[in-house]
TIRO-2110 file (N, C-alpha, C; in Angstrom, 1 decimal):
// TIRO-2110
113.1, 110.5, 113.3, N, 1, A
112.3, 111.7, 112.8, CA, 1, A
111.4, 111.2, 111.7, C, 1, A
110.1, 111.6, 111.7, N, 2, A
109.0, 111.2, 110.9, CA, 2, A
109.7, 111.5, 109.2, C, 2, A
109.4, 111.0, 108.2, N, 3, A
109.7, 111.4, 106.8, CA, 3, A
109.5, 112.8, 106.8, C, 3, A
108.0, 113.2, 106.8, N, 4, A
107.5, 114.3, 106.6, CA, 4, A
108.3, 115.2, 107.1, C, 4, A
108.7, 115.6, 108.4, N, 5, A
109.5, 116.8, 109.3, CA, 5, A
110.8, 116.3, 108.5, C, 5, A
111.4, 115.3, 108.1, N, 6, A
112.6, 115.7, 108.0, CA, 6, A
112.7, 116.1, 106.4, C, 6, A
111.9, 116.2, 105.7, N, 7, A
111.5, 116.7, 104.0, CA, 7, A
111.3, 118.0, 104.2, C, 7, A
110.8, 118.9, 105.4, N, 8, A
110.1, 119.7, 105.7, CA, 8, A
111.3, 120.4, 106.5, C, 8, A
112.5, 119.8, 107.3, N, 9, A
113.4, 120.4, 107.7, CA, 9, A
114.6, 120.4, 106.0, C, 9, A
115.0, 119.6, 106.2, N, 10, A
115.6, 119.6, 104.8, CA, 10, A
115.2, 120.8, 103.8, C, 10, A
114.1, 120.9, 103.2, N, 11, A
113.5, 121.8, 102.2, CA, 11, A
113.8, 123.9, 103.0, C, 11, A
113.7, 123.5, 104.2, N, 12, A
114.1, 124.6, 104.8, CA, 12, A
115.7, 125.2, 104.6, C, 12, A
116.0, 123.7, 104.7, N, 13, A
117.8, 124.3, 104.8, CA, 13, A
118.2, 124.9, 103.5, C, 13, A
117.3, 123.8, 102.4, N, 14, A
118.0, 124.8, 101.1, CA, 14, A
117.4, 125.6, 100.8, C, 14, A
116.5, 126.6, 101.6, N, 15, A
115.9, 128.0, 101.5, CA, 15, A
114.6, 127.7, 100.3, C, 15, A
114.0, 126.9, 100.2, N, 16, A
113.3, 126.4, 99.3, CA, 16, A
112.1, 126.3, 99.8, C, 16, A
110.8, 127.0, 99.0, N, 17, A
109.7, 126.9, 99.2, CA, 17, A
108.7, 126.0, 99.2, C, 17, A
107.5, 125.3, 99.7, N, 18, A
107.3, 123.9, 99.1, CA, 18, A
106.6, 124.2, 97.4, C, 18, A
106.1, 125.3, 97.0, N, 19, A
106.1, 125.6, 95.7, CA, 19, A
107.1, 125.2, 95.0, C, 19, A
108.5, 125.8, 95.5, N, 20, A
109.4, 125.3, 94.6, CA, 20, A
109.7, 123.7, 94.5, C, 20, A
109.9, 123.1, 95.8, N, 21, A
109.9, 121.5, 95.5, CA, 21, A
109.1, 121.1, 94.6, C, 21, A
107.8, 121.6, 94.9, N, 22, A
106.9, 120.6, 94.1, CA, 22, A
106.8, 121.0, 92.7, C, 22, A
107.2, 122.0, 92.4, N, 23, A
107.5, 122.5, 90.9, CA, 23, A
108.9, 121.8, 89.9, C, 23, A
110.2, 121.5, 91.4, N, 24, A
110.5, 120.6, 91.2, CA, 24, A
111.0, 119.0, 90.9, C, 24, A
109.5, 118.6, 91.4, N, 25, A
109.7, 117.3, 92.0, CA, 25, A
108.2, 116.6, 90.5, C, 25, A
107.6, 118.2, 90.2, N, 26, A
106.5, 117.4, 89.0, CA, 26, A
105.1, 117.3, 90.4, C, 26, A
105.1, 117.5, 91.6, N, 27, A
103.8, 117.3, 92.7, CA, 27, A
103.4, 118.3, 92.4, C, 27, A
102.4, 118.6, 93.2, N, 28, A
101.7, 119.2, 93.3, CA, 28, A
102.0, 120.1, 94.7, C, 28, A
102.0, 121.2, 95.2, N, 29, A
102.3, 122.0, 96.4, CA, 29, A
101.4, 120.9, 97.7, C, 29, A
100.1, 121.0, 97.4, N, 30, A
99.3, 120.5, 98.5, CA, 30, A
100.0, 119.3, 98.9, C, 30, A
100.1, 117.9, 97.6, N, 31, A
101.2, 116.9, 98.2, CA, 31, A
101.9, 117.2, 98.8, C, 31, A
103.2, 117.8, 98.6, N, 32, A
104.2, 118.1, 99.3, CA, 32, A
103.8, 118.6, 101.0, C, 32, A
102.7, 119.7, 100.8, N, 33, A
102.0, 119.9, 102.3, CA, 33, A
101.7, 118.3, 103.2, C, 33, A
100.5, 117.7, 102.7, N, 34, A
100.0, 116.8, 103.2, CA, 34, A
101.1, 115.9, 103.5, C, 34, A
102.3, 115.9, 103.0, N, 35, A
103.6, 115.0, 102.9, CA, 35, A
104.3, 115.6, 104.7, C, 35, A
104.5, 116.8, 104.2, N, 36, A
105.6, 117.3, 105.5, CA, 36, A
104.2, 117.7, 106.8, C, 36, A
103.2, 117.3, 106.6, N, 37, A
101.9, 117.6, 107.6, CA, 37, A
102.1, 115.7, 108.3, C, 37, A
102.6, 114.8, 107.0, N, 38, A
102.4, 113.7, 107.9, CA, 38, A
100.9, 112.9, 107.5, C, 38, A
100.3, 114.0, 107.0, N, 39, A
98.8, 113.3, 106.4, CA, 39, A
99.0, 111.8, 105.6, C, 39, A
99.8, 111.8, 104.6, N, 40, A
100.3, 110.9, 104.1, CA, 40, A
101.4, 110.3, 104.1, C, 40, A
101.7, 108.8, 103.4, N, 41, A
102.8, 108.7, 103.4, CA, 41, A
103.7, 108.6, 102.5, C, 41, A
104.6, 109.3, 101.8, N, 42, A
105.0, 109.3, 100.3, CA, 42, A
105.4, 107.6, 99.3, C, 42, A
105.0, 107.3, 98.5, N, 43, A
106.1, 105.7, 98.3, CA, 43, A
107.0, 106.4, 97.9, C, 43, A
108.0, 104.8, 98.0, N, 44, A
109.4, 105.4, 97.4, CA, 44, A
109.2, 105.7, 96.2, C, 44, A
109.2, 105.8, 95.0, N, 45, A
109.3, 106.9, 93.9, CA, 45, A
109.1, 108.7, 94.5, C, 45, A
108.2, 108.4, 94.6, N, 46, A
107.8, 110.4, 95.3, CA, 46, A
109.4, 110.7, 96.2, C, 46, A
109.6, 109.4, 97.2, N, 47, A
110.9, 110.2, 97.8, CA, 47, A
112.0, 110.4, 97.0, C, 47, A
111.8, 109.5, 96.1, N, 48, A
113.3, 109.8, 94.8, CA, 48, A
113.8, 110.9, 94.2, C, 48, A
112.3, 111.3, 94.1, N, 49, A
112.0, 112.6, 93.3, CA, 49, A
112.7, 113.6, 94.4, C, 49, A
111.8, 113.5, 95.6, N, 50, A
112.3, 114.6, 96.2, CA, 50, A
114.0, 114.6, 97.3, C, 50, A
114.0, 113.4, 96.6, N, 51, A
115.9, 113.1, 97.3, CA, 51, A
116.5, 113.9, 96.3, C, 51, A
116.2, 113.9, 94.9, N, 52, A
116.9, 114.1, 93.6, CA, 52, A
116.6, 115.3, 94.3, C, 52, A
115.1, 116.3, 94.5, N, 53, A
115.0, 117.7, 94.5, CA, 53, A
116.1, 118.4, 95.3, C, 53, A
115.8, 117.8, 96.6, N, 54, A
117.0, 118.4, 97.6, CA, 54, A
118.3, 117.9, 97.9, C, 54, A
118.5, 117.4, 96.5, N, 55, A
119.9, 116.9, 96.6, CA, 55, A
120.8, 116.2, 97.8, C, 55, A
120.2, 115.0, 97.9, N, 56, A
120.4, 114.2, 99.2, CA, 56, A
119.9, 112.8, 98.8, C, 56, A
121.0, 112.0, 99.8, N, 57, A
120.8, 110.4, 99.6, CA, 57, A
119.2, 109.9, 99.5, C, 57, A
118.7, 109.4, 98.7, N, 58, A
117.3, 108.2, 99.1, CA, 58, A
117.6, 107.7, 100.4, C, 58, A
118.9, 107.2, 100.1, N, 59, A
118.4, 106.1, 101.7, CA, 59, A
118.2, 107.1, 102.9, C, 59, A
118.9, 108.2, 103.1, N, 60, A
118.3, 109.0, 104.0, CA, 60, A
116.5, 109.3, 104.6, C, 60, A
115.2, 108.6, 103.6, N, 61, A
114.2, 108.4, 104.1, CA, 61, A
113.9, 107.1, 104.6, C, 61, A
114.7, 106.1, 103.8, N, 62, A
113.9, 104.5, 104.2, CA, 62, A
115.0, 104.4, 105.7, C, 62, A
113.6, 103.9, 106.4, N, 63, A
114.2, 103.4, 107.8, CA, 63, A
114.2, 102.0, 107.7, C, 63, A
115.1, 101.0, 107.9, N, 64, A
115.5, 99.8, 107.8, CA, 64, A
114.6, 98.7, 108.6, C, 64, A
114.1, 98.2, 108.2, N, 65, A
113.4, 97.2, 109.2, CA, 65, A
114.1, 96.0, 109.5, C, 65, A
113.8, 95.3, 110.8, N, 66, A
114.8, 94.6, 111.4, CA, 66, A
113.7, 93.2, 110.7, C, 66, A
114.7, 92.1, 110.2, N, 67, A
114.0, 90.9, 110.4, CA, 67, A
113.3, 89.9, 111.2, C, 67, A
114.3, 90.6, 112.7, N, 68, A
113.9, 90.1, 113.9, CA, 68, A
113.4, 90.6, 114.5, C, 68, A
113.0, 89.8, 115.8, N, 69, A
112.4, 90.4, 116.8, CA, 69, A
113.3, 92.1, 117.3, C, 69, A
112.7, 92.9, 118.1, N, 70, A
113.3, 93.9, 118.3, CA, 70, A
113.9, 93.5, 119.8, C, 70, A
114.2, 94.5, 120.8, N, 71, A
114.9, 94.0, 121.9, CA, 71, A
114.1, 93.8, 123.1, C, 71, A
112.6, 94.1, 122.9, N, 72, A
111.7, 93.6, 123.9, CA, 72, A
111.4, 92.2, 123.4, C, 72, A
111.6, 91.7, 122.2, N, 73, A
110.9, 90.5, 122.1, CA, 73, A
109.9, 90.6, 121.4, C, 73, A
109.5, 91.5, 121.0, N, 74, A
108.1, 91.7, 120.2, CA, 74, A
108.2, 91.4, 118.4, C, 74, A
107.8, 91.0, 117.5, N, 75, A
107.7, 90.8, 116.1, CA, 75, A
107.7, 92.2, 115.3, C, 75, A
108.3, 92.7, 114.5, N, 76, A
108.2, 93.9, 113.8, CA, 76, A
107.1, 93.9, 113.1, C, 76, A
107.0, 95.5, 112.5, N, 77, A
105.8, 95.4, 112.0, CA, 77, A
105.8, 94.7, 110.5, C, 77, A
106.8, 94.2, 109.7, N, 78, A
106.3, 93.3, 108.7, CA, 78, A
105.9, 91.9, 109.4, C, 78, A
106.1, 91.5, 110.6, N, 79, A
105.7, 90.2, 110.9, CA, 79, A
104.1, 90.2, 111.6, C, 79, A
104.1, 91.2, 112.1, N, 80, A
102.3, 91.7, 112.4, CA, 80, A
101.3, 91.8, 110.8, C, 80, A
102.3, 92.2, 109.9, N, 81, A
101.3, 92.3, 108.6, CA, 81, A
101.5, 90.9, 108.2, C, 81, A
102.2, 90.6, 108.0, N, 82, A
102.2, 89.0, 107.4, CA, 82, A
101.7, 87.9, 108.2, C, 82, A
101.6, 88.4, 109.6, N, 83, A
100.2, 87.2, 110.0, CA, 83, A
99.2, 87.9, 109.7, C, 83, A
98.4, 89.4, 109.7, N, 84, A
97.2, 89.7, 109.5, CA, 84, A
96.9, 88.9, 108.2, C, 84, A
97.8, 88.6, 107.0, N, 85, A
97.4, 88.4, 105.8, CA, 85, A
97.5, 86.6, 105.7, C, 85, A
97.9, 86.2, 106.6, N, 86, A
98.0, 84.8, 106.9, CA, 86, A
96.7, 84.3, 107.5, C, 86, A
95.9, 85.4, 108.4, N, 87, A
95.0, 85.2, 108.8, CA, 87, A
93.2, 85.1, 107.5, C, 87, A
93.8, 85.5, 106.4, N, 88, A
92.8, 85.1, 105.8, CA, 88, A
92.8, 83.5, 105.4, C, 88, A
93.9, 82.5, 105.9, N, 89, A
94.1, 80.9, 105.6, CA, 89, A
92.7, 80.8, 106.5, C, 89, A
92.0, 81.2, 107.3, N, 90, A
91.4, 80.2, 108.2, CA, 90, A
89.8, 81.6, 107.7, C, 90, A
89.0, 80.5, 107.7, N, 91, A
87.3, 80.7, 106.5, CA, 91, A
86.9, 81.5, 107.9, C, 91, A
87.5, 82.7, 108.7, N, 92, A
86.7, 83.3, 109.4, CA, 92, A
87.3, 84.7, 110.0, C, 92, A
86.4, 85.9, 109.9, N, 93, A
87.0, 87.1, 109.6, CA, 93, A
87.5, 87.0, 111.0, C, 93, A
87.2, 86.9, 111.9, N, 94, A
87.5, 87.2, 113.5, CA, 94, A
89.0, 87.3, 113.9, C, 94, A
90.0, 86.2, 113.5, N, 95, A
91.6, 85.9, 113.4, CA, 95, A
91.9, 87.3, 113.0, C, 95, A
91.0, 88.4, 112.0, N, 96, A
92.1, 89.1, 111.1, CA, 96, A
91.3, 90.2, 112.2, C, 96, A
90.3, 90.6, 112.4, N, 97, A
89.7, 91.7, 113.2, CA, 97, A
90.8, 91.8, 114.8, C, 97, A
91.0, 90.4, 115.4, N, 98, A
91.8, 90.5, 116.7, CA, 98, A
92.9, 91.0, 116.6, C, 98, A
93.6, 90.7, 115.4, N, 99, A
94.8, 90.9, 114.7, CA, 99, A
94.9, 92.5, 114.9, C, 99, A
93.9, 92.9, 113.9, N, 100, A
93.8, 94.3, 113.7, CA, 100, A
93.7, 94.6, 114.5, C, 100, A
92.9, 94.8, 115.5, N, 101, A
92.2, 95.4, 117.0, CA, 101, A
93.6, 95.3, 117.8, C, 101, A
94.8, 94.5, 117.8, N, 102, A
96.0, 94.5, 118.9, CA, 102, A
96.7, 95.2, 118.2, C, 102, A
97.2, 95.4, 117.1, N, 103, A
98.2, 96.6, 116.2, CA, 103, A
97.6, 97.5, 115.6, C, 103, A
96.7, 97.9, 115.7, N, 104, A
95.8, 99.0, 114.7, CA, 104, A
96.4, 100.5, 114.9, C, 104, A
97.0, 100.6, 116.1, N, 105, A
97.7, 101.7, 117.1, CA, 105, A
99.4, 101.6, 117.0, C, 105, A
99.3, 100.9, 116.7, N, 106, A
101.0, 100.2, 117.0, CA, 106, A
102.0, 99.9, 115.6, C, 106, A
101.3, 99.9, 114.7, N, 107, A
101.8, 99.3, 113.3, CA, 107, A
100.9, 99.8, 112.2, C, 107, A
102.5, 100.7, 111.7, N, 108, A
102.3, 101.4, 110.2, CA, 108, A
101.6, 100.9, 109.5, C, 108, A
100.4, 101.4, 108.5, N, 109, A
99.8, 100.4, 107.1, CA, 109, A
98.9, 99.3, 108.0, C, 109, A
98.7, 99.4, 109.2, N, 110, A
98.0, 98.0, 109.4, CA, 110, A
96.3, 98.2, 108.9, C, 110, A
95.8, 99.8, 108.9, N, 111, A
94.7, 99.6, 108.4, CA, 111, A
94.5, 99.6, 106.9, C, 111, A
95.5, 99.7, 106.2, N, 112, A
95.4, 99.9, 104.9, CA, 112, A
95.8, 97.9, 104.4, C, 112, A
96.0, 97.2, 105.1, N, 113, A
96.7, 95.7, 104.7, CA, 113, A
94.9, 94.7, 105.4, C, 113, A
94.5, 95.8, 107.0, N, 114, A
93.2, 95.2, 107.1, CA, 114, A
92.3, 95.0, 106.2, C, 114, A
91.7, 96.4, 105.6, N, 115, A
91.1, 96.4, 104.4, CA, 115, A
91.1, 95.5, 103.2, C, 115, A
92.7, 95.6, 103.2, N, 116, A
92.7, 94.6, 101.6, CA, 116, A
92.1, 93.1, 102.3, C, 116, A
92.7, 92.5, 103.3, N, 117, A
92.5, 91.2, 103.7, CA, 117, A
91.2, 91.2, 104.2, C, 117, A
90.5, 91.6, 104.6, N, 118, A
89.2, 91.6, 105.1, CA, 118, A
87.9, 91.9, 103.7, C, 118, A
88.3, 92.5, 102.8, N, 119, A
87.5, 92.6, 101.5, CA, 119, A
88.1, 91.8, 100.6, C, 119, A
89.3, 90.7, 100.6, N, 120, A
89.5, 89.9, 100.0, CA, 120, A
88.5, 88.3, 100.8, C, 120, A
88.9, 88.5, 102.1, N, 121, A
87.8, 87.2, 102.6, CA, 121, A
86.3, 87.6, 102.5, C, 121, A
85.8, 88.3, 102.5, N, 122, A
84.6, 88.9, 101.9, CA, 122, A
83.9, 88.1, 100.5, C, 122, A
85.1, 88.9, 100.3, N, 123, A
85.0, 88.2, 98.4, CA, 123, A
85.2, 86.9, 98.2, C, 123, A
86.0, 86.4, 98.7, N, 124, A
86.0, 84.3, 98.7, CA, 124, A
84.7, 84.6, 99.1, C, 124, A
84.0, 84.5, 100.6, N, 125, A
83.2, 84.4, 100.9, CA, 125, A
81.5, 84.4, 100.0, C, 125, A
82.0, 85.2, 99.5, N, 126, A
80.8, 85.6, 98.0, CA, 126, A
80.6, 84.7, 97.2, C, 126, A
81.9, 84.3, 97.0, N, 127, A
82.5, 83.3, 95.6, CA, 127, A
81.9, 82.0, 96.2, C, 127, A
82.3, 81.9, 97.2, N, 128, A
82.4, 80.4, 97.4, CA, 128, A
80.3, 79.8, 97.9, C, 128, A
79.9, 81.1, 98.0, N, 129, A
78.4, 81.1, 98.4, CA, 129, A
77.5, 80.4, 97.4, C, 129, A
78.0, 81.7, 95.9, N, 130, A
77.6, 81.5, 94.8, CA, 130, A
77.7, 80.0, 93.7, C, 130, A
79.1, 79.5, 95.0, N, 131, A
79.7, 77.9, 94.1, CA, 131, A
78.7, 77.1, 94.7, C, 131, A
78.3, 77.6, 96.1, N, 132, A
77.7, 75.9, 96.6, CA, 132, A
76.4, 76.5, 96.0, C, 132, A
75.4, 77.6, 95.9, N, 133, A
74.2, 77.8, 96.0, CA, 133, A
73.7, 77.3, 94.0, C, 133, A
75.2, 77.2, 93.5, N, 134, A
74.5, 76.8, 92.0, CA, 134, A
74.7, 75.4, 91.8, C, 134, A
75.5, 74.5, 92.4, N, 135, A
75.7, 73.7, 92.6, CA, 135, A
74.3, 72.5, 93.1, C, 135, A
73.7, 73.5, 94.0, N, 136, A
72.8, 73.4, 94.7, CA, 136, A
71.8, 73.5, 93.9, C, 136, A
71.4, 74.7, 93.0, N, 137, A
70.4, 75.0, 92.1, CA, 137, A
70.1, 73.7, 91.1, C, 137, A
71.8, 73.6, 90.6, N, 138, A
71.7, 73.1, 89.5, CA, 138, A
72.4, 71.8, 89.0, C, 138, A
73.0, 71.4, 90.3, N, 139, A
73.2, 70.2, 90.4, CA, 139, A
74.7, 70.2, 89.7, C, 139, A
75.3, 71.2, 89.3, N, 140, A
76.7, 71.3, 88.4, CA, 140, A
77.9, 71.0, 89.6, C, 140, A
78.7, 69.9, 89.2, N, 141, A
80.0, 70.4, 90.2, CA, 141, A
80.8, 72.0, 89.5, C, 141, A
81.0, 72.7, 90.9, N, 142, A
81.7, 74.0, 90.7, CA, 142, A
82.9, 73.9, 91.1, C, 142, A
84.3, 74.5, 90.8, N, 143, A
85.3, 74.2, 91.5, CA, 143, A
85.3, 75.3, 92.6, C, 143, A
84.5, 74.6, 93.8, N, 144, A
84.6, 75.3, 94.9, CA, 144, A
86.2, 75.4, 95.6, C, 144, A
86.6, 73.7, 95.5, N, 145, A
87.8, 73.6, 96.1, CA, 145, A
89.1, 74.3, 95.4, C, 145, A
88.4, 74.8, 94.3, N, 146, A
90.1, 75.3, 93.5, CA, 146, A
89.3, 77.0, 94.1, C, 146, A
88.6, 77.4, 94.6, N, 147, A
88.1, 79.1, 95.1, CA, 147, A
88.9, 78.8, 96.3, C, 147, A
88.8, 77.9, 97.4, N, 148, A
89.5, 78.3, 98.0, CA, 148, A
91.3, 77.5, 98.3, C, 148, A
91.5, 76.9, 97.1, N, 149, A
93.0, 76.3, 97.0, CA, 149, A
93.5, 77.9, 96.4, C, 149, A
92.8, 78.8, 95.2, N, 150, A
93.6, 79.8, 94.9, CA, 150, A
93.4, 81.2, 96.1, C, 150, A
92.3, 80.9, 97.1, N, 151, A
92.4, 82.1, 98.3, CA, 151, A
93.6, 81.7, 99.3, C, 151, A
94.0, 80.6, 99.4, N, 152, A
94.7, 80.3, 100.5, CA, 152, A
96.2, 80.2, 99.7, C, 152, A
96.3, 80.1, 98.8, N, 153, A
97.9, 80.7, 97.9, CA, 153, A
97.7, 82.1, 97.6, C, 153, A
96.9, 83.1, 97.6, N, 154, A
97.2, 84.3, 97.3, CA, 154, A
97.5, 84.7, 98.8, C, 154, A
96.8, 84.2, 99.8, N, 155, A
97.0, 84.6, 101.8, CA, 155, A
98.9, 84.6, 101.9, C, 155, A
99.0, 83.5, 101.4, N, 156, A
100.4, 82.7, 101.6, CA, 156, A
101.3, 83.5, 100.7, C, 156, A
101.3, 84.3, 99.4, N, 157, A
102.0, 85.1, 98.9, CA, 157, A
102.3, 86.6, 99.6, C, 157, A
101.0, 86.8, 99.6, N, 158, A
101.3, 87.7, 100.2, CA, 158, A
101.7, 88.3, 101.7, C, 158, A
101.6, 87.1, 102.6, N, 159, A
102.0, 87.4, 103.7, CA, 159, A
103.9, 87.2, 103.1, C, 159, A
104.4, 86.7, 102.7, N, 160, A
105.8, 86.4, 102.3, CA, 160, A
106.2, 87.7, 101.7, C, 160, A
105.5, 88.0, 100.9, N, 161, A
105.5, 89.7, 100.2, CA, 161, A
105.4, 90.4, 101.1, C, 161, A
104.9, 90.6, 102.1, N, 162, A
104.9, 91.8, 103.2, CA, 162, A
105.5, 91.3, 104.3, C, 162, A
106.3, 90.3, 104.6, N, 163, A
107.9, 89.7, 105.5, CA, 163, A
109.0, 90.0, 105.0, C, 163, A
108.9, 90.7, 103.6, N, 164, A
110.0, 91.3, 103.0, CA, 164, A
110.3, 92.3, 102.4, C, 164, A
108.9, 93.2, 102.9, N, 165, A
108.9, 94.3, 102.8, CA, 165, A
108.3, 95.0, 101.0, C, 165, A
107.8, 94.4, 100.7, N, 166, A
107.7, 94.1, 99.4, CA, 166, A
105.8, 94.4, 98.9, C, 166, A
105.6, 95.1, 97.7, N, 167, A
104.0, 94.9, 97.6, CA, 167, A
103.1, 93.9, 98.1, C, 167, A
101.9, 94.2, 98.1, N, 168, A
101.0, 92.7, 98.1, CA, 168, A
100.1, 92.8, 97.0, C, 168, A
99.2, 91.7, 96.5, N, 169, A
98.3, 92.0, 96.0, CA, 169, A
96.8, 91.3, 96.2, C, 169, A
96.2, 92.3, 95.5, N, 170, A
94.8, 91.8, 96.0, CA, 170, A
93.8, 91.6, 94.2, C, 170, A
93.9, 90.2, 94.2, N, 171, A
93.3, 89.6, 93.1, CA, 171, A
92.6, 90.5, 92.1, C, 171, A
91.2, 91.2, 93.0, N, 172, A
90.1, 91.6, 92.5, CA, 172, A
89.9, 93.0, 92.6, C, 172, A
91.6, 94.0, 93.1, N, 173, A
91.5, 95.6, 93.6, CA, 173, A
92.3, 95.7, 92.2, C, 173, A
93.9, 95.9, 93.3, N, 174, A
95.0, 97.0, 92.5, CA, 174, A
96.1, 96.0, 93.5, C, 174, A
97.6, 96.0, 92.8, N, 175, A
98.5, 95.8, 93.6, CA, 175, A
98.8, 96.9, 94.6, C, 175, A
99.3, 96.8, 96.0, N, 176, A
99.3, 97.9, 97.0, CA, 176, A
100.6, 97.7, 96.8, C, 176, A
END
């Protein structure tokens, strides 16, 4: 059962309004809407809140992800995000767009991990333009090779970070 419907069944059982959740959970009504609508997806802190509201386990929302393959043989969806973000190691967006284009339908967060990975190679991209073109201008050595020794250790953290279920981060945004 989706998060949402079962926040949305639950809040039912204890005769509770989503006014009242969200009055006492500190949200806002609409959250709580857009929550049990499915529009969004709560992080865990919001579900804490609303485990504490409706008096019920946390772990009753997190669904366990398997480390392994599942029973067709396929990679779960942390191992689909952790190559999308592996795929920024190689100097070309295409690896991460196929990536996306085969799970974009199939796996949670894959366009919100596309994003970051794809406006992070972007951004090397920029960087590394700006290293050879002044280089070029001006004859300076730039540490082009430490732009992309530190793009290809942030690819590599973060795909490890999202193999374990864990934030990522993106240098030049916000941690996700």
């Amino acid at each position: 059962m989706e998060t949402g419907k079962l926040i949305k069944e639950l809040r039912l059982q204890k005769g509770m309004t989503q006014e009242e959740l969200a009055e006492k959970t500190e949200l806002s009504s609409r959250t709580i809407q857009r929550i049990e609508s499915g529009e969004v997806d709560p992080r865990a802190y919001t579900l804490q809140m609303i485990a504490k509201a409706l008096e019920v386990d946390f772990s009753l929302f997190i669904k366990k992800e398997a480390d392994e393959t599942d029973f067709t043989g396929e990679p779960t969806q942390n191992n689909w995000l952790a190559l999308l973000h592996l795929s920024g190691l190689i100097p070309l967006i295409l690896p991460t767009v196929l990536i996306w284009r085969l799970k974009k339908d199939k796996t949670k967060a894959m366009l919100l991990h596309f994003r970051a990975v794809i406006s992070f190679q972007l951004i090397i991209w920029a960087i590394c333009l700006a290293c050879i073109w002044i280089y070029w201008k001006v004859d300076q050595p730039i540490p082009l090779m430490g732009t992309l020794f530190a793009s290809a250790l942030v690819s590599i953290i973060n795909s490890i970070q999202v193999l374990f279920g864990k934030s990522f981060i993106h240098p030049f945004l916000k941690r996700y």
